[in-house]
N, C-alpha and C positions, 0 to 999 in steps of 0.2 A: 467451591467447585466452579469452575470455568463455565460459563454462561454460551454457549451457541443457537447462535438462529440459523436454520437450514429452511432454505426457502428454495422449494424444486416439486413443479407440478408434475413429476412421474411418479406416481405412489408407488413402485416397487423399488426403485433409485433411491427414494426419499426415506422407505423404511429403513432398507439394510444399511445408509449411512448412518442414519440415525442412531440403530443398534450397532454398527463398528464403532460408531464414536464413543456412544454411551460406554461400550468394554474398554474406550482408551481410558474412561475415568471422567467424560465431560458431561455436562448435563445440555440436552438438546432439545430446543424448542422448533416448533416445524411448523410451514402454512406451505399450500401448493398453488399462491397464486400471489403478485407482486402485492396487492390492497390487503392483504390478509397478514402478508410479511410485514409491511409498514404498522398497520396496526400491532403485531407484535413488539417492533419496535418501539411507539409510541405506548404502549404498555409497561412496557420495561427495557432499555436498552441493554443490549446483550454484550458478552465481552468480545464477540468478533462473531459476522455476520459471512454466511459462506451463500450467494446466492447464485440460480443459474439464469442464462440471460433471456435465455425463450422463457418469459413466463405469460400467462392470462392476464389479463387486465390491465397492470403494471408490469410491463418489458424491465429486466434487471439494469439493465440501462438508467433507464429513468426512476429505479427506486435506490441506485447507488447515489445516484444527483440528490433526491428527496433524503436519506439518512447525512451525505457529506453537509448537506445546509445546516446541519443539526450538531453535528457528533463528527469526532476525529475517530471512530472504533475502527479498528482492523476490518476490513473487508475485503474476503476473496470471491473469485465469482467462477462458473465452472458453467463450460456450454460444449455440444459437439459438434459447435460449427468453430473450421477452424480458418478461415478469412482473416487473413492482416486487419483487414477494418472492422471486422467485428470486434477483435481483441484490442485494436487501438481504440476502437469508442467507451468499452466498458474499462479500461487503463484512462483513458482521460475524463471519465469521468466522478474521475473516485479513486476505483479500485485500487488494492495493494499487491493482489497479486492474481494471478488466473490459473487454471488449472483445463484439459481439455477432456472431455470422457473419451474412452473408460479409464478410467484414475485409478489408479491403490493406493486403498485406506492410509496406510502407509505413508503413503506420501503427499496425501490428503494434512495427514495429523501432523509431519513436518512441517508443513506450511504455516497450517496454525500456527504451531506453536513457534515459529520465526515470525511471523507476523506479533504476537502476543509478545516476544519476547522486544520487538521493537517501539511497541506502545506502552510498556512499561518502561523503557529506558527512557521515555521521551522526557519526563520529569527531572530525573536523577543524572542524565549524563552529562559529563561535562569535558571539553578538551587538555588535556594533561597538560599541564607544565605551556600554559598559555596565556598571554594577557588577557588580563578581566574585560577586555572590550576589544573584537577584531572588528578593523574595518577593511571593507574592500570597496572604493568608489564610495559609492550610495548606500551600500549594504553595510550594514552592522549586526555582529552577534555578541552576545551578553554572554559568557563563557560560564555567569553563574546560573542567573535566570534561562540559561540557553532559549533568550525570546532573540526573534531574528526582527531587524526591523529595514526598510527601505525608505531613507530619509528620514522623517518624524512615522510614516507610517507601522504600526505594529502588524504582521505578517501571520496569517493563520496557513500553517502548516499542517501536513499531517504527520503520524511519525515516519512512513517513510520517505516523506520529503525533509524533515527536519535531519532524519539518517546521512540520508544523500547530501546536504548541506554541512553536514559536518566532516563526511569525508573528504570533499572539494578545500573545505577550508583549512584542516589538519594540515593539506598539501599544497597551499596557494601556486599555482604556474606550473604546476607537474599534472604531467599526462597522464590517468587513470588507466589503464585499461578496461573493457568491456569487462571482462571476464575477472578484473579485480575486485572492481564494484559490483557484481551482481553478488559475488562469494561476499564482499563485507556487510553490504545492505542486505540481501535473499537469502544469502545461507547456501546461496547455492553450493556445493563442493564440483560441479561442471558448470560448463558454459551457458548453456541455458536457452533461454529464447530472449534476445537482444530488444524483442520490441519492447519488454516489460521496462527494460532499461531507459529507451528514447522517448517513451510515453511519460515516462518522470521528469526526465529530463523537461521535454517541452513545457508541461505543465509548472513544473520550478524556474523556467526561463520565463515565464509569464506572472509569477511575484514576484522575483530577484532583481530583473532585467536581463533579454535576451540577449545583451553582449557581454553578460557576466562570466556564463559558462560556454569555452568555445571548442567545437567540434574540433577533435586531430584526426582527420580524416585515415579511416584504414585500421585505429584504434580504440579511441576511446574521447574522454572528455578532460577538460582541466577548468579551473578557476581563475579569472583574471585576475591577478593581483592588484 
């Protein structure tokens, strides 16, 4: 049974997800305060961690930083403030994906389970009918051990930066679209909200190197060959 941590200090918020999710079938652990969430986590790390970013004590901000130093798990984060900066701080700090209240369950449990379904791949995926070792520049990926490395250095990824690394590479020097990468990496079946998109980006231009992947302005991203 799928492991979640729900870390969200509105007790009324914090029950009925709780019980929507338990009816999807997942088993949900809860604290309503960020030191209470961490300590769950350092109890037992969960298989994907949905936390919100106002929290007491520990701001989800700062306990998405405290789990990333630790653990590659899925983490989504969910707040009802909707400020570009609030959303890029908790995207670069971690996060996988965000969500803004009031949410449906629904699409709550979508996300998970896109997010899960990409931290499982992260092991097992590999690029089709491709040499056993690509390189781009400075960058190298192992097509079997899918480990990404920059020089001699080895690259801690998370799975959806590893995702987004693998779709740039499939395509060396082709233009992605926004909206093709958030459907191959999110799941999305719409367009979405782009910052989740550039928040990655940035964050993977700061292991890869930031003249690896280059803006085409008006669309999307590509890979330098």
């Amino acid at each position: 049974m799928t492991d979640v941590l729900l870390v969200e200090d509105d007790a009324l918020l914090r029950e009925a997800t709780q019980l929507s999710l338990e009816r999807y079938g997942y088993q949900v652990r809860t604290a309503s305060d960020g030191l209470a969430g961490l300590a769950q986590f350092h109890d037992r790390a969960p298989d994907v961690a949905v936390l919100d970013v106002m929290l007491p004590r520990l701001d989800g901000v700062s306990l998405v930083r405290r789990i990333r130093a630790e653990s590659r798990l899925p983490v989504l984060m969910i707040s009802a403030r909707t400020d570009p900066v609030d959303v890029v701080l908790g995207l670069e700090a971690g996060a996988d994906d965000y969500l803004t209240k009031p949410y449906d369950i629904p699409v709550l449990v979508a996300r998970i389970r896109s997010a899960l379904r990409r931290a499982a791949d992260f092991s097992r995926e590999a690029l089709p009918e491709q040499e056993p070792s690509l390189r781009f520049g400075d960058l190298t990926i192992d097509t079997a051990s899918m480990e990404v490395r920059r020089g001699d250095r080895l690259l801690d990824l998370t799975p959806t930066e590893r995702k987004l690394v693998l779709e740039f590479a499939d395509q060396p020097g082709v233009a992605l679209s926004r909206t093709v990468l958030l459907q191959r990496v999110w799941d999305y079946a719409w367009e979405g909200d782009g910052r989740i998109l550039d928040a990655h980006v940035q964050r993977l231009r700061a292991k890869i190197g930031r003249d690896r992947i280059v803006t085409v302005r008006g669309f999307g991203y590509k890979l330098a060959p």
